[in-house]
PLY file of the C-alpha trace (Angstrom):
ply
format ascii 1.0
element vertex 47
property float x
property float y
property float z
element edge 46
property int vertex1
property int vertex2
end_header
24.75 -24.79 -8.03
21.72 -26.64 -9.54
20.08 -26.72 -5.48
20.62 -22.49 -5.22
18.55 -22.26 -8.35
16.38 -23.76 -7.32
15.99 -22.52 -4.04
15.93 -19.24 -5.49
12.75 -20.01 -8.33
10.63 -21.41 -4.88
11.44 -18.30 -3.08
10.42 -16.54 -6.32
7.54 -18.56 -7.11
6.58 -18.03 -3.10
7.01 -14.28 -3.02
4.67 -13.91 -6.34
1.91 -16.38 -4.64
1.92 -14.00 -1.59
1.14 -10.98 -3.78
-1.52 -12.52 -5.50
-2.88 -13.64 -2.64
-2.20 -10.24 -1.01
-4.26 -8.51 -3.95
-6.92 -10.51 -4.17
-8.00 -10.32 -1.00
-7.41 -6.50 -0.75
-9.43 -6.36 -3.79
-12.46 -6.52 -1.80
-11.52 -3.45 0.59
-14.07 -0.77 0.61
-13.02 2.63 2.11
-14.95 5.68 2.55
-14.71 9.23 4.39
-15.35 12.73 4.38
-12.91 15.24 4.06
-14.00 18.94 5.20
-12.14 22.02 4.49
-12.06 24.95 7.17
-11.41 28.43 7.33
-8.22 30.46 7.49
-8.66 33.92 8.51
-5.65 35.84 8.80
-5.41 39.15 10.22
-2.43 41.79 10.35
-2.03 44.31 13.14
0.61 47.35 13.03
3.01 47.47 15.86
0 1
1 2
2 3
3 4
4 5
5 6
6 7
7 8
8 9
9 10
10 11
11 12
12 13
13 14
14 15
15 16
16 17
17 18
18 19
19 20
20 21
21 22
22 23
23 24
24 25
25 26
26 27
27 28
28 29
29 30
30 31
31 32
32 33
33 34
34 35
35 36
36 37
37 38
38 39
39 40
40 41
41 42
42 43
43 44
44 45
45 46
């Protein structure tokens, strides 16, 4: 019992140090774009 808790606080302990690590070194990510809108032109015909 005492081994699976402990097991369990590394795997914890492990899968926080992999999201810090994660966000720090997204933190640095830069992204840029440009978004452009067209036209819709919509016409109706009789039949």
């Amino acid at each position: 019992m005492k081994k699976a808790r402990l097991l369990i606080a590394v795997l914890v302990c492990s899968v926080m140090m992999l999201g810090i690590g994660y966000a720090w070194w997204n933190d640095t990510l830069t992204v840029s774009g440009t978004v452009e809108t067209g036209k819709f032109d919509v016409n109706f015909i009789r039949t």
